[in-house]
N, C-alpha and C positions, 0 to 999 in steps of 0.2 A: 504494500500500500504506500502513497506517496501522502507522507507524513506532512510535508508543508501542505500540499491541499487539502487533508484533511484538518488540519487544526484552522487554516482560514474559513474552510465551509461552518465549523465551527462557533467561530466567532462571528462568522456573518448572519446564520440562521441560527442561530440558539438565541433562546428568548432571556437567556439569561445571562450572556453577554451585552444587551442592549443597556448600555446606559445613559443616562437622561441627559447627557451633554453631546452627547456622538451622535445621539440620534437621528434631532433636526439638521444638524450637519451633513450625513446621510440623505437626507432626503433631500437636502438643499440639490447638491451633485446628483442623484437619480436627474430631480428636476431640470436640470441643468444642461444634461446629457441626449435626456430626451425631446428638450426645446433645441436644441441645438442640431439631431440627427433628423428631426421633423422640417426644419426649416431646410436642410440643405437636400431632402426628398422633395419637398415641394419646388424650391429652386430650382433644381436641374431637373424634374418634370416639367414646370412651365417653360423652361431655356429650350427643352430640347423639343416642345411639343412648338414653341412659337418658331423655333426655326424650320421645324418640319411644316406648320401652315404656311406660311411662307413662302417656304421652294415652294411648292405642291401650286400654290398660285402664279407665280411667276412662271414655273413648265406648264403649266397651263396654257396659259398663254403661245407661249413661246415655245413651247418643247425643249427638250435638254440638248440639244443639237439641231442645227440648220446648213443644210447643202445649199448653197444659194451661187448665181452670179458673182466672179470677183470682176467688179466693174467698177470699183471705189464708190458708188453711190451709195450715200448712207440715208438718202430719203423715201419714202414710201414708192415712190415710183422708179419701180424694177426693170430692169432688164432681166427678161424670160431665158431659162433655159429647156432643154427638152425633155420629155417625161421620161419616154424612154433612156435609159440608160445600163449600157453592161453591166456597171458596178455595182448594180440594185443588187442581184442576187448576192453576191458576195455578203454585203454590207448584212443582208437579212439574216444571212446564219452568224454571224458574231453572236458570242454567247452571252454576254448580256442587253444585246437591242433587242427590244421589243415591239415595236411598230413604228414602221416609218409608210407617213403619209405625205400628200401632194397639198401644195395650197399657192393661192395667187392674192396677191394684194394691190388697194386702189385709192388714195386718199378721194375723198368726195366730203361734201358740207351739205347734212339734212337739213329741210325746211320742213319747219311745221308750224302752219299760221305765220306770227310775226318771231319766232323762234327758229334760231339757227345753232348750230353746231357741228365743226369740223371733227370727221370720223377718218377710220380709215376701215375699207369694205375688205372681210377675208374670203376671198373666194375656198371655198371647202368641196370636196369630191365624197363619193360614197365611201372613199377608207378611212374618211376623216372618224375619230377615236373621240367620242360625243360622253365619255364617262364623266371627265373634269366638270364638262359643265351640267351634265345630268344631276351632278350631287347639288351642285349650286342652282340649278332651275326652281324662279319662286312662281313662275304661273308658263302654262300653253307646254309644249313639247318640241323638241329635234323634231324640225324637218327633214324632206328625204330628198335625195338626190338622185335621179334616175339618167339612163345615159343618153335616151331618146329625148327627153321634155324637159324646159328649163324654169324652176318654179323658181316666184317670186318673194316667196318668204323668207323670211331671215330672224335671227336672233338677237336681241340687242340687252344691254345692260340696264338694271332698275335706276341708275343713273341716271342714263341717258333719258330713259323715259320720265321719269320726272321732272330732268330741265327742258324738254319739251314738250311736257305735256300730253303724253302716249300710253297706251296698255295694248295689252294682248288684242291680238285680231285689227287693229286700228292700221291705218295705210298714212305711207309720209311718201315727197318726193325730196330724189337726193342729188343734189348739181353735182355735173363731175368737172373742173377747171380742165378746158384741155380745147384743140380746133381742131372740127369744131367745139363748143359744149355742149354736152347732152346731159339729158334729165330720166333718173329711173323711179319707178314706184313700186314702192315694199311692203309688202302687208307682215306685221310681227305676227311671226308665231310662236316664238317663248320668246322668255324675259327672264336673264339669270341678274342673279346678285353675289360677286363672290370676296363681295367688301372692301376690291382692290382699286380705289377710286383712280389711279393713274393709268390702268388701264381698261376698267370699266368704263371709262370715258371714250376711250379711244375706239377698240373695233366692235363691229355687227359682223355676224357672220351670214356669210348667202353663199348660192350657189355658185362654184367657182369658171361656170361659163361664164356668167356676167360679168367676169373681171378680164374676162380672155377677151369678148367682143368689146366693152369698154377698152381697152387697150390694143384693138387689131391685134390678138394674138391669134394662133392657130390653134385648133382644138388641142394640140399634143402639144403645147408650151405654159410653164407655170413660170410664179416667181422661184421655186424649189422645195426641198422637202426637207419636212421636219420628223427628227429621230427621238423615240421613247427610249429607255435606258431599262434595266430593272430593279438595277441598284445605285441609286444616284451620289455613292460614294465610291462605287468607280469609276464615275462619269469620266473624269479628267485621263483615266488607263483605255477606255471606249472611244472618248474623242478621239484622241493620240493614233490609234488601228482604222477609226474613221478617216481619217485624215492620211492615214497613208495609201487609204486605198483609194479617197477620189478628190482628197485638198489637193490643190494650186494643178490641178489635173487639164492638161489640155485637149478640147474637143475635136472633131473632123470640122465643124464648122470655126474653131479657133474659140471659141468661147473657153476660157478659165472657170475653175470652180475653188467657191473660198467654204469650206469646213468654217463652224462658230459653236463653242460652246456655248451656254447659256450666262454660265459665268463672264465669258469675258464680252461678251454684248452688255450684262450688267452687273459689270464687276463689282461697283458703287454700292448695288443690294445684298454684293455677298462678303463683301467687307464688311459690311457693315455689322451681318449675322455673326462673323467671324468676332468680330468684338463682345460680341455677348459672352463668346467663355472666358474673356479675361474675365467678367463681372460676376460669373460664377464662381471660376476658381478662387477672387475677392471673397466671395460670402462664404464658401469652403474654408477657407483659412482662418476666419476668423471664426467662425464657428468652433471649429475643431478647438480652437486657441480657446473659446471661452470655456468651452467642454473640460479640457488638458487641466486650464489653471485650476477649476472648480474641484479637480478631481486632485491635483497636488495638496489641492489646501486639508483636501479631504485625509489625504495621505497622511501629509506633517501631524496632525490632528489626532487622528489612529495611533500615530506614535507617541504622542506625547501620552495619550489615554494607556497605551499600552506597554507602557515603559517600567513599569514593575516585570509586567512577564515575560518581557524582552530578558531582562537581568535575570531572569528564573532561569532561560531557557538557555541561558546563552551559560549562565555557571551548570547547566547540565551539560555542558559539550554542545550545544549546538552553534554550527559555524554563521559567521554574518550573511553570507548566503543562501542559508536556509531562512535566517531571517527574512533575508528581502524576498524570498518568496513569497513567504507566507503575506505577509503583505502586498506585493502585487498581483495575489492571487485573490485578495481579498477587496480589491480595488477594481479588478475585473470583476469579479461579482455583480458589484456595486453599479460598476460603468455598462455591463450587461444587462442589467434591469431596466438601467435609462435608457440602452437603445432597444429593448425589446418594448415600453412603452413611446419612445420616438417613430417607431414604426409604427403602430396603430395609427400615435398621431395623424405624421406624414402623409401616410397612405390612404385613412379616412379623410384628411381633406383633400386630397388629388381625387378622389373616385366620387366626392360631393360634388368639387367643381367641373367633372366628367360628365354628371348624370346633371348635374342641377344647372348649371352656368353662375354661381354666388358672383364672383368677381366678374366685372362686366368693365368692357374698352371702348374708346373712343375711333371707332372705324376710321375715320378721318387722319387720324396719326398714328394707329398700330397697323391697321389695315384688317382689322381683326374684333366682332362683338363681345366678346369674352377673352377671359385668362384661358388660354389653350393650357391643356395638357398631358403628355407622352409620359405616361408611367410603366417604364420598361423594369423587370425583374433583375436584369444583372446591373443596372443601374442601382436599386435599393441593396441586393447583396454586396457590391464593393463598396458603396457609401458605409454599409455596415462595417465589413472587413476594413477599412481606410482608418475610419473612427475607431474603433478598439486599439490598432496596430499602434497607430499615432500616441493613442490615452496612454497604453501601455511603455509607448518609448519614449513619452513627456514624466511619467513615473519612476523609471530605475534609476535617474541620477539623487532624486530625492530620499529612495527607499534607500541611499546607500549611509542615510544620517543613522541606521540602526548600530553602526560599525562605532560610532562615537558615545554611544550608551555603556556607562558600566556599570555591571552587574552589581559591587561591591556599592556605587553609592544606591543605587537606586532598590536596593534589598533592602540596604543600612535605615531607610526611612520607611520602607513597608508596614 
């Protein structure tokens, strides 16, 4: 049997060890341990849940890769390349892309009544990957795209429709700037909202003939195609394979092709995310820190309480190192308790603000109704594992004051 563990379980569960000064001291540190392992579960639940809302809108949009024209034109008005292309198959079996579809785009400005608004039209095909905005649709449905007949409906954002004035089923005409100018009409048939006012503003999605005949294009030419991913943490190893098989690639008709992550089109949003875990591992550290001191004080504490049986055990032959076991054996107990109740904490309020929405955002500048949150299991077990390891090696330089106790005074006064 291991003699230092048992005499700490000892003194930690025997009701007759409990003394009336160690107590609240005790519970001070549980308290302590468990506010502290609560807050850094909830932390890096919302950190990780708000950067995962986030991409999830912006590849939305965008998709996590775009083959497009390298024609240096960085405005809405494309130079088309051809649909067909060799490389397609290739690209398809990569083992993490998941669908790659066609799309074409067409700056235009809606009129409705004495309301305007500059859009930009995404022409969409029947591969088009309608799940994003499925989740986000608040009224009408996905329209269909057939290869005979060219429908008029389109999808536009809850935005939009309220700065002009519009709902489901209702019809707008939309100038397109060009010579000549021409004017189309769209009857909505859904209306998503996915809270990302920057580019909720910006496109309606319709069928992407309309962007081909707006444009004199030929049936077989898009602006180019956007690639899903399935792990978008190794987007950057996928680009990379992308890119060698049809970046800066040149055509039979001389057309260039430019590979784009999503990242580096908007680096801006993902720097940005990227700074969120400095602010995390800030409340990590401090945390653990208020955890550690609470649990030192606790320590010093225990010893000075236990300083007669220190001098008992120690004129029995017992070495200073069994000493500091027993006491940081006795200190994990302690700090055990606090994160087994920091975990209820924690995780009961991640799974309230899951089901309930408590905490609620300001769409406008999070891009987001509620405090998201991503409560992942090996995130809670190494928070756990992290916090113990840390408590415990903020503890043995303290536990080593047992070695400065001597038995002969501290008997001599017993």
């Amino acid at each position: 049997m291991n003699t230092e563990f048992f005499i700490a379980k000892r003194l930690t569960f025997s009701k007759q060890s409990e003394q009336r000064m160690l107590r609240p001291i005790v519970r001070i540190s549980v308290v302590s341990v468990a506010l502290s392992l609560a807050v850094m579960i909830v932390a890096v639940a919302v950190l990780t849940g708000f950067k995962e809302q986030i991409t999830q809108k912006v590849t939305g949009f965008l998709a996590h890769a775009q083959i497009v024209n390298y024609d240096g034109n960085t405005s809405y008005e494309t130079t088309p390349i051809g649909r067909r292309q060799n490389f397609l198959p290739q690209i398809e079996q990569l083992k993490e892309v998941k669908h790659i579809q066609a799309f074409a785009l067409k700056p235009g400005i809606i009129t409705s009544g004495n309301n305007m608004q500059g859009v930009v039209l995404k022409g969409v095909d029947k591969d088009f990957d309608w799940t994003f905005f499925g989740e986000n649709m608040v009224s009408g449905s996905p329209f269909t795209v057939a290869d005979s007949a060219t429908t008029n409906k389109v999808a536009i954002s809850q935005t939009l429709a309220r700065l002009l004035r519009l709902k489901q089923d209702d019809s707008f005409d939309m100038l397109f700037v060009q010579d000549p100018p021409r004017v189309r009409r769209f009857s909505i048939a859904a209306v998503y909202d996915t809270k990302f006012g920057e580019f909720d503003k910006l496109y309606v999605l319709c069928d992407i003939k309309h962007v081909q005949r707006l444009n004199g294009w030929r049936a077989g030419q898009i602006t180019g195609f956007e690639i899903y991913v399935n792990n978008f943490d190794r987007l950057d190893e996928t680009y990379l394979q992308v890119e060698d098989i049809a970046g800066y690639k040149l055509l039979p008709d001389g057309t260039r092709l430019l590979v784009e992550s999503v990242k580096q089109r908007y680096a801006q949003i993902f720097d940005w995310l990227a700074l969120q875990d400095l602010n995390a591992w800030v409340i990590l550290a401090l945390m653990l820190l208020v955890a550690g001191f609470n649990m030192v004080s606790t320590l010093l504490i225990m010893l000075l309480e236990r300083s007669h049986m220190i001098g008992l055990l120690k004129s029995l032959g017992m070495q200073n190192v069994s000493l500091q076991k027993i006491f940081i054996y006795q200190s994990g107990f302690i700090a055990g308790k606090g994160l087994l109740w920091g975990n209820v904490i924690g995780v009961g309020l991640c799974l309230l603000q899951q089901h309930f929405g408590i905490v609620t955002l300001n769409p406008e500048t999070y891009y987001l109704s509620q405090a998201p949150v991503e409560l992942q299991l090996w995130h809670v077990l190494a928070l756990n594992a992290g916090a113990m390891v840390a408590i415990i090696a903020m503890l043995a330089l303290p536990s080593m004051l047992v070695s400065r106790i001597s038995p002969s005074k501290t008997l001599r006064f017993a």
